[in-house]
N, C-alpha and C positions, 0 to 999 in steps of 0.2 A: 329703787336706786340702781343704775348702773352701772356694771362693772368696769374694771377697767381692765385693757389689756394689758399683761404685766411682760409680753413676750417681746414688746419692743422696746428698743432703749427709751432711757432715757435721759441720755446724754445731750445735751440744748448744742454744744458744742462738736457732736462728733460733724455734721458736714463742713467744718471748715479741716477735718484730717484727710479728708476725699482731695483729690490731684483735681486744680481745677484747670480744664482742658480746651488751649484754646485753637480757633482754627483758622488759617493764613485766609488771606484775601485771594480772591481767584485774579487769575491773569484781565480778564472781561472786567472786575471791580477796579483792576489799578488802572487800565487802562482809560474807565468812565472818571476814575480821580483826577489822572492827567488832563483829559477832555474838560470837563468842566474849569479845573483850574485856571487851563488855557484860555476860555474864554474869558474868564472872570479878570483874571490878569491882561486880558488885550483889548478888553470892556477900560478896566483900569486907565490904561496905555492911550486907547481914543481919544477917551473925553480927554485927556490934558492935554494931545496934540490940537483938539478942536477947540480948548477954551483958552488956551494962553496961545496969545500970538507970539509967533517966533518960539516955538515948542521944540521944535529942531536942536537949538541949543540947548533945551534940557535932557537927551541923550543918558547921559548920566543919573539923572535921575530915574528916567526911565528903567535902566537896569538896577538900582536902588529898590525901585518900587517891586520890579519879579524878585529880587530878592531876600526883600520885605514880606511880603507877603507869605512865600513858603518859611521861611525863622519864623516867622511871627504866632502865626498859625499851627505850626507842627510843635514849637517849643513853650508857647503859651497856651492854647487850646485845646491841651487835652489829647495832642498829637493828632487832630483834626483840620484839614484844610476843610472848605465849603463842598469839593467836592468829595471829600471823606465823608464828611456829616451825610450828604446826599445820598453815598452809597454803603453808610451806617460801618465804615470800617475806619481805621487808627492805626498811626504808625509808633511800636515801642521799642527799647532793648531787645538785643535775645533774651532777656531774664524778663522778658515782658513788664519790664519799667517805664514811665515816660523817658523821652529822649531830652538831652540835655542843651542848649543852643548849641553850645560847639557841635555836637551831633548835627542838630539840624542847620548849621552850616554846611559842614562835611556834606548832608547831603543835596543838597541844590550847588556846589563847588561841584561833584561828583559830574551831576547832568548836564554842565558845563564841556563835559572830555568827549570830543566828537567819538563819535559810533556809540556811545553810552546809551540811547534811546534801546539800538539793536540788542543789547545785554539783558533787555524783560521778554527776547522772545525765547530766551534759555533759561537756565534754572534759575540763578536769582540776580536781582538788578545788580550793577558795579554798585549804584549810589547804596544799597542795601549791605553788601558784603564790605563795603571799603567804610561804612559808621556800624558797623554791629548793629543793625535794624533791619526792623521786619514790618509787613501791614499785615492785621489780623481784621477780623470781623470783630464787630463789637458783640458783646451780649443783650 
């Protein structure tokens, strides 16, 4: 019979007392978040100008739908747009919470406020600092 070692815990529980540490998304990953999304939302955008005639009038909807799309996706999904998933990162809290819809209002309002693009080539986005949110890499 085999002994056991008796010099390690045996607490089933102690790794949940370890800080678990998470790490932001790089500049290069939000960037491919953005890209992809954009596509995905002007994929979106296309087909309804090419399948409904007189799509011009739908305008409105149109800005519905990019609107839709980031709420939908960031407040329902796990805080995952498709280009999140893609590039396996999430946007939560500073308390690394999911984000709330009014959060993910807040932040697509945000990208809304001309020169807001330029604000990811400095420390952190307006749309990030103005919802208490951050994108991390997933585990």
């Amino acid at each position: 019979m085999e002994s056991i070692d008796q010099s390690k815990s045996t607490d089933l529980l102690s790794d949940l007392q370890e800080p678990v540490i998470f790490e932001y998304a790089s500049k290069g990953q939000r960037f491919a978040n953005l890209f992809i999304d954009m596509i995905i939302i002007d994929l979106g955008m296309a087909l309804l100008l090419n399948v409904i005639p007189g799509a011009l009038l739908l305008l409105p909807f149109l800005f519905i739908w990019y609107i839709g799309y980031f709420v939908c996706m960031e407040a329902f999904a796990g805080g995952r747009t498709i280009g999140k998933m893609v590039t396996n990162t999430r946007v939560v809290t500073l308390d690394k919470e999911p984000i709330s819809v009014g959060q993910a209002f807040g932040r697509i309002f945000s990208r809304l406020v001309p020169f807001e693009a330029f604000s990811a080539l400095f420390d952190t986005p307006w749309h990030d600092q103005w919802t208490n949110t951050t994108v991390i890499k997933n585990k």
